[in-house]
PDB file of N, H, CA, C and O in Angstrom:
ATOM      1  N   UNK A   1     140.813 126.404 112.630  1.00  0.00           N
ATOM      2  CA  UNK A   1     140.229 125.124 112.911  1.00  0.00           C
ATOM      3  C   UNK A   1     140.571 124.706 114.343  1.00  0.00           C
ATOM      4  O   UNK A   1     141.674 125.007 114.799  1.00  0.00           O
ATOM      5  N   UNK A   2     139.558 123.933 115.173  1.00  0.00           N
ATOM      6  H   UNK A   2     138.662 123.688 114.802  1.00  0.00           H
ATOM      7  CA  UNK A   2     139.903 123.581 116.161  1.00  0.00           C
ATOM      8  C   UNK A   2     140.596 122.401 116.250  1.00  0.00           C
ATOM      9  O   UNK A   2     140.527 121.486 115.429  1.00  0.00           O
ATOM     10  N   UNK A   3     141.424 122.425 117.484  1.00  0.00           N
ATOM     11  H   UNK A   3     141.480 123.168 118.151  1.00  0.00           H
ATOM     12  CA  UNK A   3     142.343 121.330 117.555  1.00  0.00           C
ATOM     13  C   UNK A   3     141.646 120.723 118.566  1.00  0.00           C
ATOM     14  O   UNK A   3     140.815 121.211 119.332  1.00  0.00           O
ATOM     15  N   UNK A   4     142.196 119.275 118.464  1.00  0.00           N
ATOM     16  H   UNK A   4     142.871 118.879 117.842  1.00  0.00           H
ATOM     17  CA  UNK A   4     141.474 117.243 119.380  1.00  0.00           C
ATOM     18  C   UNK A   4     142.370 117.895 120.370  1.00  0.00           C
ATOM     19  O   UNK A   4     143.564 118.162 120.231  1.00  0.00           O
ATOM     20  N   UNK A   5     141.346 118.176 121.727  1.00  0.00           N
ATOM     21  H   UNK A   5     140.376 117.959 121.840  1.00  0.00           H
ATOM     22  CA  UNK A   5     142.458 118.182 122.969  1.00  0.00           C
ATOM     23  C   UNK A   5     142.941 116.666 123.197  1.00  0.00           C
ATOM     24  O   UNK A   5     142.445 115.655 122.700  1.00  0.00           O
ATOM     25  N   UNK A   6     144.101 116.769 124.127  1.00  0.00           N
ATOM     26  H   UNK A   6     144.504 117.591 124.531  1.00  0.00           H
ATOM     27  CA  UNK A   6     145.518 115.458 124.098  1.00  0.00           C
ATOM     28  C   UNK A   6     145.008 114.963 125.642  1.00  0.00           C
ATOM     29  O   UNK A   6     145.341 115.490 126.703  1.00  0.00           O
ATOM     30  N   UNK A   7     144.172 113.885 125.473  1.00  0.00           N
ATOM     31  H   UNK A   7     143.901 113.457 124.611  1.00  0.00           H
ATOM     32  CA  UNK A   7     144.253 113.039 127.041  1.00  0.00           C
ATOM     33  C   UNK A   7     145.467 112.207 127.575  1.00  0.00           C
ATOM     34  O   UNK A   7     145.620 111.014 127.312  1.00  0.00           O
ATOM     35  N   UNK A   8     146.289 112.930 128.327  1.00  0.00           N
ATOM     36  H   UNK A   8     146.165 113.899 128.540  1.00  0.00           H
ATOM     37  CA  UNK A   8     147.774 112.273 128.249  1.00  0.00           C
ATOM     38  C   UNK A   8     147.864 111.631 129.592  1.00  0.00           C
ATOM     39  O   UNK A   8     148.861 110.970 129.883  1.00  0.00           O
ATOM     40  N   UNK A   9     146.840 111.797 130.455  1.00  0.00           N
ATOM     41  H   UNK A   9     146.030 112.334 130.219  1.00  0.00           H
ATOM     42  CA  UNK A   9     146.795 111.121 132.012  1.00  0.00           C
ATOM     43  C   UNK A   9     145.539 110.070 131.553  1.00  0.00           C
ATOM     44  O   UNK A   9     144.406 110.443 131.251  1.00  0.00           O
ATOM     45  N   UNK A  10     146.105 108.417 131.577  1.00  0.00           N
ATOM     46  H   UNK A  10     147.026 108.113 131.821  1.00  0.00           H
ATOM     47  CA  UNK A  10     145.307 107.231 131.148  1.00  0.00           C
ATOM     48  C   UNK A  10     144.596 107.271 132.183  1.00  0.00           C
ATOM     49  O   UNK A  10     143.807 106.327 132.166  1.00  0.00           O
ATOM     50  N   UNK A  11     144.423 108.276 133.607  1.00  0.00           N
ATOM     51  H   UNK A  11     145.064 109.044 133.621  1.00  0.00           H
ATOM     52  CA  UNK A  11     143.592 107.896 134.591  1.00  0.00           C
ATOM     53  C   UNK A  11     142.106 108.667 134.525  1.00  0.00           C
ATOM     54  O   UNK A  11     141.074 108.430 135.152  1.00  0.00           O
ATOM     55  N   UNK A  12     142.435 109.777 133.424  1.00  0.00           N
ATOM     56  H   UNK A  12     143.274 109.970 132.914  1.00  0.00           H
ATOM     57  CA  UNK A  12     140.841 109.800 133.581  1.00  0.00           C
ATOM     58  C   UNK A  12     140.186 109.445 132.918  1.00  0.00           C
ATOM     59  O   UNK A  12     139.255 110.208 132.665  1.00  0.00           O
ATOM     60  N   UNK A  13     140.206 107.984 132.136  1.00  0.00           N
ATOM     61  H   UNK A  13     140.963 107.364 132.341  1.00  0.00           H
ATOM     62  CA  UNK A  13     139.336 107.176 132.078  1.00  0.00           C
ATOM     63  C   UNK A  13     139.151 106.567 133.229  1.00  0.00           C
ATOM     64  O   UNK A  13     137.974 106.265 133.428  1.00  0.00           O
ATOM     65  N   UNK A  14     139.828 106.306 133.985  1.00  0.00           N
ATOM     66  H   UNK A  14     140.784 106.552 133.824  1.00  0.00           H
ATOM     67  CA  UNK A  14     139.315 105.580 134.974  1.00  0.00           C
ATOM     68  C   UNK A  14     138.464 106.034 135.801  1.00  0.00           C
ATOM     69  O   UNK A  14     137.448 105.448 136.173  1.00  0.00           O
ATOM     70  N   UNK A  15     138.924 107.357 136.210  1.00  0.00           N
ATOM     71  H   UNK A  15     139.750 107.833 135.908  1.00  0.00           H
ATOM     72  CA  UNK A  15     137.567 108.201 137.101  1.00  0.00           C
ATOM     73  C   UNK A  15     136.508 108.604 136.206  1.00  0.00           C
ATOM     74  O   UNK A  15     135.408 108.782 136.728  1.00  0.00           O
ATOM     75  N   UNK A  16     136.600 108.752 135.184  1.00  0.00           N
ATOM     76  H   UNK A  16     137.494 108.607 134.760  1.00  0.00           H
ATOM     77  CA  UNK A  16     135.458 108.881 134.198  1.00  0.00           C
ATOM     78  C   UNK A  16     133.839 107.492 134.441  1.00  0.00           C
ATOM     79  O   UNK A  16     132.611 107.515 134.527  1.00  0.00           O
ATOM     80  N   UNK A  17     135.281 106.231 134.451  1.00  0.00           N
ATOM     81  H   UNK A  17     136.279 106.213 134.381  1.00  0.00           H
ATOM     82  CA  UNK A  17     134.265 104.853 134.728  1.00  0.00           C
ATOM     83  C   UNK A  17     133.722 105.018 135.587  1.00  0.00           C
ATOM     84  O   UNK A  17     132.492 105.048 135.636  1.00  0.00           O
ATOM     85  N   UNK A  18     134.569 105.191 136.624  1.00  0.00           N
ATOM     86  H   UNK A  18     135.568 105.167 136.585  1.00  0.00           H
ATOM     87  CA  UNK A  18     133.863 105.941 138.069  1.00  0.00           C
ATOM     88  C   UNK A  18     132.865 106.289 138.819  1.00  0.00           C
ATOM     89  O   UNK A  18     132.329 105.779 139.803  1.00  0.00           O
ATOM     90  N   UNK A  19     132.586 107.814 137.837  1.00  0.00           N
ATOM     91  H   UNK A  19     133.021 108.228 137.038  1.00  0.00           H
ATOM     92  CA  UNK A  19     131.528 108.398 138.368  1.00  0.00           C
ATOM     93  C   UNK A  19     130.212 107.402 137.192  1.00  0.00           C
ATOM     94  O   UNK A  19     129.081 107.041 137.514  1.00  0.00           O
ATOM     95  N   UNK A  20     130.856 107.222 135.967  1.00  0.00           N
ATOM     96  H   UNK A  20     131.775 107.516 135.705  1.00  0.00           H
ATOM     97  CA  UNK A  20     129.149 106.558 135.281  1.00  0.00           C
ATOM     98  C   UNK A  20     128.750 105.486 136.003  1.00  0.00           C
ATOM     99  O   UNK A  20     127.525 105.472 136.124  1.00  0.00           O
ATOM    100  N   UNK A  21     129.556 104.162 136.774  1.00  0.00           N
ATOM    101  H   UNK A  21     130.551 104.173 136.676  1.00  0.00           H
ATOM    102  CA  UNK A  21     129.519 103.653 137.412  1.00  0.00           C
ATOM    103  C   UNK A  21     128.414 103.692 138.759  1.00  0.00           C
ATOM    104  O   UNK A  21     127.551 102.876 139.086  1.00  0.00           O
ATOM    105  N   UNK A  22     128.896 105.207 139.485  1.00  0.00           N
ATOM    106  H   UNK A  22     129.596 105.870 139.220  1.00  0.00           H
ATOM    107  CA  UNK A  22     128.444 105.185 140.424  1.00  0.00           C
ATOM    108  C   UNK A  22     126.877 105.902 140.451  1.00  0.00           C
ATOM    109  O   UNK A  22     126.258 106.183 141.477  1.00  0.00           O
ATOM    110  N   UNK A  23     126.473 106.088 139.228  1.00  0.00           N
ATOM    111  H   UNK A  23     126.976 105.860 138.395  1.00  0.00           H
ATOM    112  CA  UNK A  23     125.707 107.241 138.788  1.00  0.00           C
ATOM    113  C   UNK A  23     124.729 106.231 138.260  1.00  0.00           C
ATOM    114  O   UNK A  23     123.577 106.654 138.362  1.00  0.00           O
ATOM    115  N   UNK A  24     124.824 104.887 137.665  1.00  0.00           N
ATOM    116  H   UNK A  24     125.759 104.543 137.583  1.00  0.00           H
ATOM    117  CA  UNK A  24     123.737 104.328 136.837  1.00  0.00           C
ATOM    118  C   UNK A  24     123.808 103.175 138.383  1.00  0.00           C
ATOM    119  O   UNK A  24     122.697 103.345 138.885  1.00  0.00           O
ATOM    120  N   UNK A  25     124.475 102.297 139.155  1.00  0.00           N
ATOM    121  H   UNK A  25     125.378 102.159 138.747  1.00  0.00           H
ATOM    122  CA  UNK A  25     124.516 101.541 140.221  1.00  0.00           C
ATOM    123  C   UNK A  25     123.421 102.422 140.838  1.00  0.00           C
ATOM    124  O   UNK A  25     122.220 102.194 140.687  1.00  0.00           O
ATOM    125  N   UNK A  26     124.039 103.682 141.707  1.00  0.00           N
ATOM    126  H   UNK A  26     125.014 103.868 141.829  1.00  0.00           H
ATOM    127  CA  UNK A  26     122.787 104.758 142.352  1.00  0.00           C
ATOM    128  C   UNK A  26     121.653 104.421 141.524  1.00  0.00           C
ATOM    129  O   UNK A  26     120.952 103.607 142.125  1.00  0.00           O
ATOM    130  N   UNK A  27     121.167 104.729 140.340  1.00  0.00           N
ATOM    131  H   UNK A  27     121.736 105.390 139.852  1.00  0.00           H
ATOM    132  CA  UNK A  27     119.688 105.490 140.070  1.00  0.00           C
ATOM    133  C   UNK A  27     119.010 103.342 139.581  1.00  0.00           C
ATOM    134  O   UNK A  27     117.850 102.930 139.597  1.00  0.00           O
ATOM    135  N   UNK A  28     119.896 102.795 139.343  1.00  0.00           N
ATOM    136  H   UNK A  28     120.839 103.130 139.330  1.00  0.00           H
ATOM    137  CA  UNK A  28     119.528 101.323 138.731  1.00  0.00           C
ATOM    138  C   UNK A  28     118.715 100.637 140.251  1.00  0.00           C
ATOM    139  O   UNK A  28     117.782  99.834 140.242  1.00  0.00           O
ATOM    140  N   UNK A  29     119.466 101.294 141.615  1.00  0.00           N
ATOM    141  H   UNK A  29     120.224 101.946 141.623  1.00  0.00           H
ATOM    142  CA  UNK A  29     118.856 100.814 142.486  1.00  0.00           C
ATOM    143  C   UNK A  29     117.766 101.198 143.358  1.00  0.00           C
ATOM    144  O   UNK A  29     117.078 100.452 144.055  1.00  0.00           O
ATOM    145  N   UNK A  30     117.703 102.302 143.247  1.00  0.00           N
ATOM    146  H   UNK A  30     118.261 102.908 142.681  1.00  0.00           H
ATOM    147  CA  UNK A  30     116.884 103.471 143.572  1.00  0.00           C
ATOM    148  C   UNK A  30     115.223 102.794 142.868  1.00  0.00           C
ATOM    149  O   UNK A  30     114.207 102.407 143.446  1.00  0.00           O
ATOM    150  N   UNK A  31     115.632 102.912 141.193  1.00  0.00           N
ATOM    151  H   UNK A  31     116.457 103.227 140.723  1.00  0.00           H
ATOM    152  CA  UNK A  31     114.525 102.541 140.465  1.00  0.00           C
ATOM    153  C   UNK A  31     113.948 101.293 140.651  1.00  0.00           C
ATOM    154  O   UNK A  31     112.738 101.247 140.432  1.00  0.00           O
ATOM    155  N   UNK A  32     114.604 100.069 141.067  1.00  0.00           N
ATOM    156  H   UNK A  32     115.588 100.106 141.245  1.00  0.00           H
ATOM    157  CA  UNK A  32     114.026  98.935 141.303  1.00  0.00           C
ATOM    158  C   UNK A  32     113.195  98.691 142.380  1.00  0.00           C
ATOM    159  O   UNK A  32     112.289  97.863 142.476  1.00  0.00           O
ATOM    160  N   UNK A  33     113.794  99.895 143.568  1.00  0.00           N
ATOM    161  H   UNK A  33     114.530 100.568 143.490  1.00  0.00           H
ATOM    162  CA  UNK A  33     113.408  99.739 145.059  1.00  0.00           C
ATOM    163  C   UNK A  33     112.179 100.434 144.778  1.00  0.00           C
ATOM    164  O   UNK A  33     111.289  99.880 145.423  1.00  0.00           O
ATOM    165  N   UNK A  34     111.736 101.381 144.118  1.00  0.00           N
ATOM    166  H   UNK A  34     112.459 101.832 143.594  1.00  0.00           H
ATOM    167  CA  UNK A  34     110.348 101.801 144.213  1.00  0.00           C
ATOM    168  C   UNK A  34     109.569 100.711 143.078  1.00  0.00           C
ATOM    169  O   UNK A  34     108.437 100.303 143.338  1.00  0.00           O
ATOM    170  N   UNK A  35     110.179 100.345 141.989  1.00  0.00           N
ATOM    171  H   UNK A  35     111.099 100.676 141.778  1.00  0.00           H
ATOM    172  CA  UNK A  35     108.735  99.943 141.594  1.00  0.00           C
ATOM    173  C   UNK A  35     109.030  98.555 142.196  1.00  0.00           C
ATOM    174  O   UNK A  35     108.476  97.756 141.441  1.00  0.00           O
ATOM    175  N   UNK A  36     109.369  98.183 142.752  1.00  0.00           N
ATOM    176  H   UNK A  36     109.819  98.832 143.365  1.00  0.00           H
ATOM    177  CA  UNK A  36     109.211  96.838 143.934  1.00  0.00           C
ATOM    178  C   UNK A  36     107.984  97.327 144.556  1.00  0.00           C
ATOM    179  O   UNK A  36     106.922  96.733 144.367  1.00  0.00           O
ATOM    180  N   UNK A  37     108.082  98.661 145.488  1.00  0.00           N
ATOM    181  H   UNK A  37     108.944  99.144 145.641  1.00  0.00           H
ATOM    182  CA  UNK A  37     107.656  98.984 146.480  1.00  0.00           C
ATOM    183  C   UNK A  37     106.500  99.209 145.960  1.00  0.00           C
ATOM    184  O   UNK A  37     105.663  98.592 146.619  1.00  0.00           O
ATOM    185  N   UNK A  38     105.905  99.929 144.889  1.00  0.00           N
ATOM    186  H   UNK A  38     106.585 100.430 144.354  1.00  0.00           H
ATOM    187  CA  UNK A  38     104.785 100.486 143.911  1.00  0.00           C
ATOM    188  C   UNK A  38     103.869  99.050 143.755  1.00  0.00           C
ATOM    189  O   UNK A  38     102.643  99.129 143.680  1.00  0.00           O
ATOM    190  N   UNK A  39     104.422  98.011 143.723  1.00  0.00           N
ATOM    191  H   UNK A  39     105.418  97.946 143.785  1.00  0.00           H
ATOM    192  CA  UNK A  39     104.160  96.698 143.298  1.00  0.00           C
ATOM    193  C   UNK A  39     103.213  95.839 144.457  1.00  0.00           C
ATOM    194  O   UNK A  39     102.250  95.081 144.350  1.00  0.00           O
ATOM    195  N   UNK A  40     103.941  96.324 145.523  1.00  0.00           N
ATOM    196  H   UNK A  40     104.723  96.940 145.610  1.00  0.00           H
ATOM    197  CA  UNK A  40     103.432  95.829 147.273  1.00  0.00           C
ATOM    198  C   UNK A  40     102.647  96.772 147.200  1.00  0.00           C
ATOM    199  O   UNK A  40     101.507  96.331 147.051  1.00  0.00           O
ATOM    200  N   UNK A  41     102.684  98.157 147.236  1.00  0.00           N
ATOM    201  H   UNK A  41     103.609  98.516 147.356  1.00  0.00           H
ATOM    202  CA  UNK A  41     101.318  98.459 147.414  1.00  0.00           C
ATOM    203  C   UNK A  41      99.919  98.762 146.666  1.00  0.00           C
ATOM    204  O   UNK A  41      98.877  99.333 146.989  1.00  0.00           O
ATOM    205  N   UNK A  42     100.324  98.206 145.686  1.00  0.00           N
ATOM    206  H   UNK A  42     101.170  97.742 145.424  1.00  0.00           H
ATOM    207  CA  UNK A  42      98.657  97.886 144.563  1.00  0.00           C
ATOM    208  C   UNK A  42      98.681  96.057 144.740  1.00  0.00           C
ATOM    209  O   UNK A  42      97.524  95.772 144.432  1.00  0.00           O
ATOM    210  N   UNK A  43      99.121  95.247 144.942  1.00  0.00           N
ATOM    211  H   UNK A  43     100.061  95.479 145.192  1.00  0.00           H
ATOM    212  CA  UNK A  43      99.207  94.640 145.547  1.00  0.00           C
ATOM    213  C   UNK A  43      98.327  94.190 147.249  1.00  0.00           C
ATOM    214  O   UNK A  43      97.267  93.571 147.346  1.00  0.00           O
ATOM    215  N   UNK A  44      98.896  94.557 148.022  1.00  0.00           N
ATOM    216  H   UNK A  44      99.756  95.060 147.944  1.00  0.00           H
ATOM    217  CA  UNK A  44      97.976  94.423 149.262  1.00  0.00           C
ATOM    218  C   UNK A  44      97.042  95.623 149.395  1.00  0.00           C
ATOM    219  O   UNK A  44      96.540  95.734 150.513  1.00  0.00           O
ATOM    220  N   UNK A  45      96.721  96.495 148.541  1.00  0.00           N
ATOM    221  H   UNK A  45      97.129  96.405 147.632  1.00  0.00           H
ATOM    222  CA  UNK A  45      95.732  97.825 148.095  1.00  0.00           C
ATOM    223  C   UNK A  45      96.484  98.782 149.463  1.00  0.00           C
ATOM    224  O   UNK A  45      95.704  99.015 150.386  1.00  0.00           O
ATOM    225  N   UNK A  46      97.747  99.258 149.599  1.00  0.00           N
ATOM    226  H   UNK A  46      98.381  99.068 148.849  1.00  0.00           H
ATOM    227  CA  UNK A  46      98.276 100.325 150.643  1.00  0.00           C
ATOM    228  C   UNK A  46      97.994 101.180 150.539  1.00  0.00           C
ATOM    229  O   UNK A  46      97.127 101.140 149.667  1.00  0.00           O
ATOM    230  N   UNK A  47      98.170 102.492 150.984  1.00  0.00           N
ATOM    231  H   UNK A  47      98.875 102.524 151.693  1.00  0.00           H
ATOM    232  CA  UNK A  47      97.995 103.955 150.581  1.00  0.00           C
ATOM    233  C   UNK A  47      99.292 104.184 150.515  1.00  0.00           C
ATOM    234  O   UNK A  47     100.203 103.658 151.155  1.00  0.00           O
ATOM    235  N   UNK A  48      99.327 105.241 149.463  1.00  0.00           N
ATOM    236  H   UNK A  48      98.586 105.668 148.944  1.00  0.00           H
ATOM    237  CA  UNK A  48     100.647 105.229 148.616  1.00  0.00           C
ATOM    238  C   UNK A  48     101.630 106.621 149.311  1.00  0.00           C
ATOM    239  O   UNK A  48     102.468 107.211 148.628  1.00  0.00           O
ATOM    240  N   UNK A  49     101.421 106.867 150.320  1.00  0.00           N
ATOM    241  H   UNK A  49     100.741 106.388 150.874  1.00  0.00           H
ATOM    242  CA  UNK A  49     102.608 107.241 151.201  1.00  0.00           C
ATOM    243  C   UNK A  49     103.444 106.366 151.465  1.00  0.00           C
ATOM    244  O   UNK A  49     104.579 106.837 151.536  1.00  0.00           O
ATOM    245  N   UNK A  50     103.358 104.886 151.711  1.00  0.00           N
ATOM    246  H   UNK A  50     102.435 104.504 151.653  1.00  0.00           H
ATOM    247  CA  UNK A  50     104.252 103.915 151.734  1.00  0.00           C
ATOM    248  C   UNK A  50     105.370 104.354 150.513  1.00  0.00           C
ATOM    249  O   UNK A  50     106.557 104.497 150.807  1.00  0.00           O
ATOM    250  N   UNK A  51     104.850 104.564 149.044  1.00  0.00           N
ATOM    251  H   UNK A  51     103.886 104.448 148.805  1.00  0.00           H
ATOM    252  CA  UNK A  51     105.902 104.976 148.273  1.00  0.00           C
ATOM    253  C   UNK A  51     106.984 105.747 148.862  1.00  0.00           C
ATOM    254  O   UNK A  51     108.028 105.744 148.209  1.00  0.00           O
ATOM    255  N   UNK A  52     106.974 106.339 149.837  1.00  0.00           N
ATOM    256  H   UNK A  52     106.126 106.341 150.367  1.00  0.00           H
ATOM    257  CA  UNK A  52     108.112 107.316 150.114  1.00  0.00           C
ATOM    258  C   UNK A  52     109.252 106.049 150.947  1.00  0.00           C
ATOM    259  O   UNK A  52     110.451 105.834 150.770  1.00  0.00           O
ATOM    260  N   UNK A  53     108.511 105.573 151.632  1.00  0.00           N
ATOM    261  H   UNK A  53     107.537 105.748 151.776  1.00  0.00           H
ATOM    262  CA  UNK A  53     109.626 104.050 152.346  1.00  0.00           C
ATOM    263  C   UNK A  53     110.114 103.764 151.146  1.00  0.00           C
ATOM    264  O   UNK A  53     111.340 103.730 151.032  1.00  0.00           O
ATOM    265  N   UNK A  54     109.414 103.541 150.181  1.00  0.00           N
ATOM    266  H   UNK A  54     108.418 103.569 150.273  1.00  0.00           H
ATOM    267  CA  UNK A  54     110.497 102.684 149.197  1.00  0.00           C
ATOM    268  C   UNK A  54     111.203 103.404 148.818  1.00  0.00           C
ATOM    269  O   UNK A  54     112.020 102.765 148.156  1.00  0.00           O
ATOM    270  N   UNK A  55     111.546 104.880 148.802  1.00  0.00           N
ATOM    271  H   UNK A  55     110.882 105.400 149.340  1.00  0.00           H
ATOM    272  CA  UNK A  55     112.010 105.888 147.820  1.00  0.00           C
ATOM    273  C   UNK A  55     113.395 105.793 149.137  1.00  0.00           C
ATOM    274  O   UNK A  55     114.522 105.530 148.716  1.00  0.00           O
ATOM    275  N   UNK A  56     113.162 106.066 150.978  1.00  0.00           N
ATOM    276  H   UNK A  56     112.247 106.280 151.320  1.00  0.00           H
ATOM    277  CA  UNK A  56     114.004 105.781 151.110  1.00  0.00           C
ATOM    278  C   UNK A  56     115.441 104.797 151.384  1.00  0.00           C
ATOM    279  O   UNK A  56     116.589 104.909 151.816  1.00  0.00           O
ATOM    280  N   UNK A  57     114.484 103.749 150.799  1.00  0.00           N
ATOM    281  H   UNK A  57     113.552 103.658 150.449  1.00  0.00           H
ATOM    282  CA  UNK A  57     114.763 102.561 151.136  1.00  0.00           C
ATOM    283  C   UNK A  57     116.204 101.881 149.984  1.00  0.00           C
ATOM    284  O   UNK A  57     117.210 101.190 150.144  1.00  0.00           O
ATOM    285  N   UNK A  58     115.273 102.830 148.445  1.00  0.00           N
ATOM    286  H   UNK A  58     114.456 103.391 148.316  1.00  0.00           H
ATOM    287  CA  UNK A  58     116.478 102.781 147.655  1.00  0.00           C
ATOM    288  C   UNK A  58     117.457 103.743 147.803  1.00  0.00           C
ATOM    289  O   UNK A  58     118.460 103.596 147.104  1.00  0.00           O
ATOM    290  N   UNK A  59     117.397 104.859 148.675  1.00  0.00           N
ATOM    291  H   UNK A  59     116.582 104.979 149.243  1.00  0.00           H
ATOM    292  CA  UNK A  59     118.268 105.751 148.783  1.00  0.00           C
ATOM    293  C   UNK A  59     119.185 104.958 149.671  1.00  0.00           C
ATOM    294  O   UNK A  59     120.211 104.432 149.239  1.00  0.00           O
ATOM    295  N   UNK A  60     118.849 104.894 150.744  1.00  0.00           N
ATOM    296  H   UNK A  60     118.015 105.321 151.095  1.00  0.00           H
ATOM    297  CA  UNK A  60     119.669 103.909 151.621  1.00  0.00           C
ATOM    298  C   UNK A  60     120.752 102.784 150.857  1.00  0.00           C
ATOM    299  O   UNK A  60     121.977 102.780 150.979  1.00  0.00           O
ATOM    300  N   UNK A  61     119.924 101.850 150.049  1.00  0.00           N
ATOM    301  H   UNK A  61     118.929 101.853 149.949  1.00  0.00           H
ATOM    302  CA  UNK A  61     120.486 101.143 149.368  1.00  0.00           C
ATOM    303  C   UNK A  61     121.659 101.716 148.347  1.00  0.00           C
ATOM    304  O   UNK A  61     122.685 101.053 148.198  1.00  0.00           O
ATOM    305  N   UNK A  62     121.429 103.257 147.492  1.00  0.00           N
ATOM    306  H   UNK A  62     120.595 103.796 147.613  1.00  0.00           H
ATOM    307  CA  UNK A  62     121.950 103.254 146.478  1.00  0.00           C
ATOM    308  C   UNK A  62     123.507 104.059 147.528  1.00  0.00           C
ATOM    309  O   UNK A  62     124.513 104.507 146.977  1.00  0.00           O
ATOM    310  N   UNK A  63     123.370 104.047 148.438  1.00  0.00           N
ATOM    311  H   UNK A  63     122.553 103.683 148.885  1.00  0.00           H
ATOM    312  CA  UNK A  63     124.484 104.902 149.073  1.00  0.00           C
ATOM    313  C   UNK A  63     125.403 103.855 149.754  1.00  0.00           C
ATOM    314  O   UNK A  63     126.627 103.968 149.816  1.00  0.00           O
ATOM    315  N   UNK A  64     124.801 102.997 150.175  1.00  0.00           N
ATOM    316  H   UNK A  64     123.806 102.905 150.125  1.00  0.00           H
ATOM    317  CA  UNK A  64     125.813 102.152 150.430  1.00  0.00           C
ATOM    318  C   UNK A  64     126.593 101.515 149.163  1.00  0.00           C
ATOM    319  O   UNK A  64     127.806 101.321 149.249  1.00  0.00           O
ATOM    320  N   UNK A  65     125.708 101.117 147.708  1.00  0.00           N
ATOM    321  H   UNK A  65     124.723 101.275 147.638  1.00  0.00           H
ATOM    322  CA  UNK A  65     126.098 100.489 146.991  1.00  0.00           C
ATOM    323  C   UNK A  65     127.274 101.632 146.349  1.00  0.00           C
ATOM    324  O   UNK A  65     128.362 101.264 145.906  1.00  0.00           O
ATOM    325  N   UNK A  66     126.842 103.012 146.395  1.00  0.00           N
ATOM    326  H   UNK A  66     125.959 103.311 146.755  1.00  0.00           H
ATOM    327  CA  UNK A  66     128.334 103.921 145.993  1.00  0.00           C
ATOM    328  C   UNK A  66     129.542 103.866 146.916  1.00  0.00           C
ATOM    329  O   UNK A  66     130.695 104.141 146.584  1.00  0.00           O
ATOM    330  N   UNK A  67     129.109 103.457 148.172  1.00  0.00           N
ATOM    331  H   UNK A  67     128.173 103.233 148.442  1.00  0.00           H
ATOM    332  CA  UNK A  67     129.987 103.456 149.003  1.00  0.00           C
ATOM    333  C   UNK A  67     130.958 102.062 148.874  1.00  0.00           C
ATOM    334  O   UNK A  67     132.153 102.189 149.138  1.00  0.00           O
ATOM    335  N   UNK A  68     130.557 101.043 148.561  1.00  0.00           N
ATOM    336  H   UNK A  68     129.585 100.940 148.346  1.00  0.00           H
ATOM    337  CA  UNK A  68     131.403  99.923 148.165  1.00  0.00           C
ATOM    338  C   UNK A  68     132.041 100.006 147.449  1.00  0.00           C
ATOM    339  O   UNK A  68     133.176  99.543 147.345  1.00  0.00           O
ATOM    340  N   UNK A  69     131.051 101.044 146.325  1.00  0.00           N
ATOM    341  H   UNK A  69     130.128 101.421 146.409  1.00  0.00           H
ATOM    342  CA  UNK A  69     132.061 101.069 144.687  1.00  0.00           C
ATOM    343  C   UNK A  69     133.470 101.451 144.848  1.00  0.00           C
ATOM    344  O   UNK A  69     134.459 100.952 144.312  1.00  0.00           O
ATOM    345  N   UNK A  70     133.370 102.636 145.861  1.00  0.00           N
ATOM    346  H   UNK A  70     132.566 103.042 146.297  1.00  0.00           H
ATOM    347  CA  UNK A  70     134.595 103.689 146.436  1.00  0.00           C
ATOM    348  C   UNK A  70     135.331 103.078 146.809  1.00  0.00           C
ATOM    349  O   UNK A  70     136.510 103.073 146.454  1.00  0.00           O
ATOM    350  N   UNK A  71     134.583 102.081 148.013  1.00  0.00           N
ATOM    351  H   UNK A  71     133.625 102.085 148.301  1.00  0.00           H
ATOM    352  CA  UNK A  71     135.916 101.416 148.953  1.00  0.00           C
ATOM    353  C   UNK A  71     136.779 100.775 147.767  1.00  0.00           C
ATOM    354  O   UNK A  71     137.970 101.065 147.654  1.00  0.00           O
ATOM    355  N   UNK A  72     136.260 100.058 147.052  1.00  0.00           N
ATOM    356  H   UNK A  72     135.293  99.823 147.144  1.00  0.00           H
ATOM    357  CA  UNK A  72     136.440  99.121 146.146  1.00  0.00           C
ATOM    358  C   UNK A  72     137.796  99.616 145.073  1.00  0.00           C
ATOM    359  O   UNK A  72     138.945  99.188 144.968  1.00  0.00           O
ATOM    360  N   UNK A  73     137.073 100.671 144.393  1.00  0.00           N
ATOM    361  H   UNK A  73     136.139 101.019 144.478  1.00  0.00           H
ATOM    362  CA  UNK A  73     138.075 101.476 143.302  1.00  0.00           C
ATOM    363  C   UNK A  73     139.432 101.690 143.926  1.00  0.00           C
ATOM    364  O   UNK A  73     140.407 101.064 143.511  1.00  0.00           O
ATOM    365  N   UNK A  74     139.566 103.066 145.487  1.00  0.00           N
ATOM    366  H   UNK A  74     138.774 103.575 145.824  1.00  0.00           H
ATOM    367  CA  UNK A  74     140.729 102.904 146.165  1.00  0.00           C
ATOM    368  C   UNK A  74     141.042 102.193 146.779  1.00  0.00           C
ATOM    369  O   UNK A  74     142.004 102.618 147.419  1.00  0.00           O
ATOM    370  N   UNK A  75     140.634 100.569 147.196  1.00  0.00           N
ATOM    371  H   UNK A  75     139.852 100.224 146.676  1.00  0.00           H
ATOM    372  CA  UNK A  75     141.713  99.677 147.485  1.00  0.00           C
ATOM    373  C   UNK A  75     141.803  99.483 149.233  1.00  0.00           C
ATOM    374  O   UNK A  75     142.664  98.956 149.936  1.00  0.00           O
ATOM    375  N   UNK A  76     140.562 100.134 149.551  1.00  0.00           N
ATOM    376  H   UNK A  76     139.862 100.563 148.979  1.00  0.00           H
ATOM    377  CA  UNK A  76     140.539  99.851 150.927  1.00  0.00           C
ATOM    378  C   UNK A  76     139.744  99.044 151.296  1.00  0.00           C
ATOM    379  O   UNK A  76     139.672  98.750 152.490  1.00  0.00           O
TER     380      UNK A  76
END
């Protein structure tokens, strides 16, 4: 029978929070920034290469927002 491996370091829950943290923040912002952007352009009728601005627009966004998370977690 298999044996319950023993989580005996309480910290990797914490880096566990971590990365889900930084993983649903990333894609939560990413996703809003395009269908924002999807929205403006059926909206003012754009051509939908603009979609790619919004795509990098949430990238931009979702990297800084991991980047706070970081500063944030270690304390700088």
């Amino acid at each position: 029978m298999l044996k319950k491996p023993k989580i005996e370091d309480p910290e990797v829950f914490k880096y566990i929070g971590l990365i889900t943290e930084l993983g649903l923040s990333t894609a939560i912002v990413i996703v809003i920034s395009v269908l924002i952007t999807f929205y403006i352009i059926r909206a003012l009728n754009l051509n939908t290469y603009f979609l790619t601005f919004g795509i990098l627009i949430g990238l931009i966004a979702g990297y800084f927002n991991a980047y706070r998370i970081i500063k944030k977690f270690y304390g700088k």
